[in-house]
C-alpha positions as CSV (number, residue, x, y, z in Angstrom):
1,X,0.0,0.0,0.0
2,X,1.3,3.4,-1.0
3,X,2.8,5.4,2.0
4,X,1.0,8.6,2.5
5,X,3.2,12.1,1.7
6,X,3.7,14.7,4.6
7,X,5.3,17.8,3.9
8,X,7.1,19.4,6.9
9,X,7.7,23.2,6.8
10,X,9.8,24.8,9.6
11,X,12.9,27.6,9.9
12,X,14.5,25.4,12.2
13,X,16.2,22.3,11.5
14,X,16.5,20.0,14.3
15,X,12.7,20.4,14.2
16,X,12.3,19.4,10.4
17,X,15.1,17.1,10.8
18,X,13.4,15.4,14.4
19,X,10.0,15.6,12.7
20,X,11.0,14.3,9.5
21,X,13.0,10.8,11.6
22,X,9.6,10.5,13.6
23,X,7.4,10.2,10.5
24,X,9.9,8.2,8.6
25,X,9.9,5.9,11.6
26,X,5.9,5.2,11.3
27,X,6.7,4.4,6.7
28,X,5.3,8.0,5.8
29,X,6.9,9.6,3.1
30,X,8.3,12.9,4.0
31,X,9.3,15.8,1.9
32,X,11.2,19.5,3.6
33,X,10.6,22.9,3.2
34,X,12.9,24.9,5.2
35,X,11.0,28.2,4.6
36,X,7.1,29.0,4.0
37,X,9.0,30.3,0.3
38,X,10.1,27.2,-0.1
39,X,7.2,25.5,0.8
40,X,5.1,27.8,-1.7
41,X,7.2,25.9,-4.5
42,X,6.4,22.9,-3.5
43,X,2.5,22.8,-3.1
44,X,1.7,21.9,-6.9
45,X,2.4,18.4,-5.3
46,X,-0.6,16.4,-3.8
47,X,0.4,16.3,0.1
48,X,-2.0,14.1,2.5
49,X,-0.6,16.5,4.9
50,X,0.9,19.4,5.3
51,X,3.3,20.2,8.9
52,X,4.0,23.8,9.0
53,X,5.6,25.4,11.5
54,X,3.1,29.0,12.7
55,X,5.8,32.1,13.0
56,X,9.0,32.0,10.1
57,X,10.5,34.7,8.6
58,X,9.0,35.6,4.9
59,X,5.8,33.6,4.7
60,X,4.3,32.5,7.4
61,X,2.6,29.2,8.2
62,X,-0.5,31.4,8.1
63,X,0.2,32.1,4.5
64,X,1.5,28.5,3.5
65,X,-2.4,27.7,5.2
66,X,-4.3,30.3,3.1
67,X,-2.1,29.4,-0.2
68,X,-1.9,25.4,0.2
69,X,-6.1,25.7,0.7
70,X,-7.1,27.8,-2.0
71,X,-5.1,25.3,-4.3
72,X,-6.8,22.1,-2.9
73,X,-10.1,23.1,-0.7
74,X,-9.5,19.2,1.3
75,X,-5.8,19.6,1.9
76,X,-5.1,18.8,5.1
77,X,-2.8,21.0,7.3
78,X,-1.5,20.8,10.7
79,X,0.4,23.7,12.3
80,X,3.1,23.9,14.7
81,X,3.6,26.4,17.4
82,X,5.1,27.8,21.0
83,X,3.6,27.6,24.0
84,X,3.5,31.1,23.4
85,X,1.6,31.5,20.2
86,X,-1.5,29.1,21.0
87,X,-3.9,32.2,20.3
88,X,-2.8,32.8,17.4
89,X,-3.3,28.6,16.2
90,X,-6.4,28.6,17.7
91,X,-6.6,31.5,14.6
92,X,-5.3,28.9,12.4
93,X,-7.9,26.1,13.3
94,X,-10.4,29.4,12.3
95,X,-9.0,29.8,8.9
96,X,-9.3,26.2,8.2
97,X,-5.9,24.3,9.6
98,X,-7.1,20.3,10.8
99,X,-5.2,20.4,14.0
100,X,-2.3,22.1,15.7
101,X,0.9,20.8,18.2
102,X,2.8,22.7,20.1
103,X,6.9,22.6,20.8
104,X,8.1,20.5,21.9
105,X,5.7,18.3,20.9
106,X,5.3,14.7,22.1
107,X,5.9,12.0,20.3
108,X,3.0,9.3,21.1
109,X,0.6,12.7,20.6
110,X,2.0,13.9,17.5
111,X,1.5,10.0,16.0
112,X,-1.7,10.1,17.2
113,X,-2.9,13.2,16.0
114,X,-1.0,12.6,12.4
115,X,-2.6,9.2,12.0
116,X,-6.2,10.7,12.9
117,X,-5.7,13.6,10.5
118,X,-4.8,11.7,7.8
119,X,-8.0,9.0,8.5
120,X,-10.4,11.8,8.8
121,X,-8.9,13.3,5.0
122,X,-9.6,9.8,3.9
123,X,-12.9,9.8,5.0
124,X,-13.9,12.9,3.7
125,X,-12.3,12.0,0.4
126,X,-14.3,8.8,0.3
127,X,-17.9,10.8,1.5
128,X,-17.1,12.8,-1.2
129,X,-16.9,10.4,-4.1
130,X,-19.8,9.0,-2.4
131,X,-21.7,11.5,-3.3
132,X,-20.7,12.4,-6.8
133,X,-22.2,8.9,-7.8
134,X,-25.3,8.9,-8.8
135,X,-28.2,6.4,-7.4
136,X,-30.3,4.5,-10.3
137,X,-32.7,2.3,-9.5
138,X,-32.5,-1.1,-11.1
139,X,-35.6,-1.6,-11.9
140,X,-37.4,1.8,-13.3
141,X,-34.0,3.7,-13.8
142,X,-34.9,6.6,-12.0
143,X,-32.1,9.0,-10.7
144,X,-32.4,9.7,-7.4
145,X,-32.5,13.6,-7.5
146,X,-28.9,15.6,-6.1
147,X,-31.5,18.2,-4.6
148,X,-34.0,17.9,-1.9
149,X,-37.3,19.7,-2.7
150,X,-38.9,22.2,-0.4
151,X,-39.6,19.4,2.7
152,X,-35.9,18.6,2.4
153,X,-36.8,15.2,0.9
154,X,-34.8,13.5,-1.8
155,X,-36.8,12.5,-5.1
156,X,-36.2,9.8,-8.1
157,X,-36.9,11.5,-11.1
158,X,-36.4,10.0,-14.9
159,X,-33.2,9.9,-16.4
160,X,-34.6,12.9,-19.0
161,X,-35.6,14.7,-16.6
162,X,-32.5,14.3,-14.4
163,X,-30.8,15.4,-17.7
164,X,-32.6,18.6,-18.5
165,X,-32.6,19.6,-14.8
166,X,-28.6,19.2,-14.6
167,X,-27.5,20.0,-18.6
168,X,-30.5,22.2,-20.1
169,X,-30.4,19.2,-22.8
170,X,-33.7,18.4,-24.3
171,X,-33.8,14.5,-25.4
172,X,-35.3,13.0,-28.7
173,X,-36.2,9.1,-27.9
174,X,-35.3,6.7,-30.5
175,X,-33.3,3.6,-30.7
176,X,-30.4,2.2,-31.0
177,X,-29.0,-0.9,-33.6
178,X,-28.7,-3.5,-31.0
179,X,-32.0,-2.5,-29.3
180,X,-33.4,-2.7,-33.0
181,X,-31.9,-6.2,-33.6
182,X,-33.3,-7.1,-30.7
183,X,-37.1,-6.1,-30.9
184,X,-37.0,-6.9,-35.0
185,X,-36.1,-10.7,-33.7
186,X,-39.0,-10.7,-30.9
187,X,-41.3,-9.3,-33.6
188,X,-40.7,-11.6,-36.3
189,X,-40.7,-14.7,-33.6
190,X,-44.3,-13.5,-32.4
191,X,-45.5,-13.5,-36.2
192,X,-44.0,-16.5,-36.8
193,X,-45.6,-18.2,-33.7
194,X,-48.8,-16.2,-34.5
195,X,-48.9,-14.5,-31.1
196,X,-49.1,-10.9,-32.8
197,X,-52.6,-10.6,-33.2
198,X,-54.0,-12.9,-31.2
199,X,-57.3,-12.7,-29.6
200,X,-57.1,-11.2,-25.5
């Protein structure tokens, strides 16, 4: 199974270097930034997590947040801060970071929290493609609508409508070769078994 991808962004290095040995240590793979610059030219990678330290000189880990979210909406950032600065990381859970630790942080916690961030980006990731399938019913092919109406229920609507709700599209019916193969053959073997026309 593939090993998920952390990046680790922090000024100082026995931090990134510490961090980096702990997460090796548990099979992640593990990618350093050691400056929120740095780190900018790195996000057009797909990170399952981002580690970035909260005060550096230049960009900030408030500014790697912002940037690293507004290129993927579900990416998953955790940020790492003094005991000095947990104001200002409660700031960053505001603005959409997944969890904060503070250092020095604690092994067995920072595992913990790592592991539980990463499960919950899976989940959502899974919920998510959940939901961009689309329920048909097996036996009238209905859709089952990606709206509720005005009770909050969820309807099953025809395909054509489903269609020109979603597209604007307007369908023509007609029929396709194999379809027409296929009724020509039950056509001619009801003629030729005299079923056709036959009295109710």
């Amino acid at each position: 199974m593939e090993s998920s991808s952390i990046l680790i962004v922090d000024d100082e290095e026995l931090i990134r270097e510490t961090l980096r040995l702990d997460l090796l240590d548990q099979g992640y793979a593990v990618d350093l930034a050691a400056s929120g610059d740095e780190a900018l030219g790195l996000l057009d990678k797909a990170y399952d997590l981002i580690i970035t330290d909260l005060m550096m000189e230049g960009t900030d880990g408030l500014e790697v947040l912002r940037l690293a979210k507004d290129k993927r909406p579900d990416q998953a950032v955790f940020i790492l801060t003094g005991h000095r600065e947990l104001e200002a990381a409660v700031g960053a859970l505001r603005l959409g970071a997944d969890d904060y630790l503070t250092k020095p942080y604690d092994y067995d916690e920072m595992i913990l929290r790592v592991s539980r961030c990463l499960a919950d980006r899976k989940l959502r990731q899974t919920v998510r493609m959940y939901e961009s399938l689309l329920s048909i019913c097996s036996e009238c092919k209905k859709i089952r609508d990606t709206e509720q109406d005005e009770n909050g229920q969820t309807q099953w609507i025809s395909i054509e409508q489903f269609l020109n709700k979603t597209t604007g599209s307007e369908l023509s019916h007609g029929i396709c070769p194999e379809c027409y193969r296929k009724k020509m053959t039950e056509l001619k073997d009801m003629i030729r078994r005299g079923t056709l026309f036959s009295s109710p």
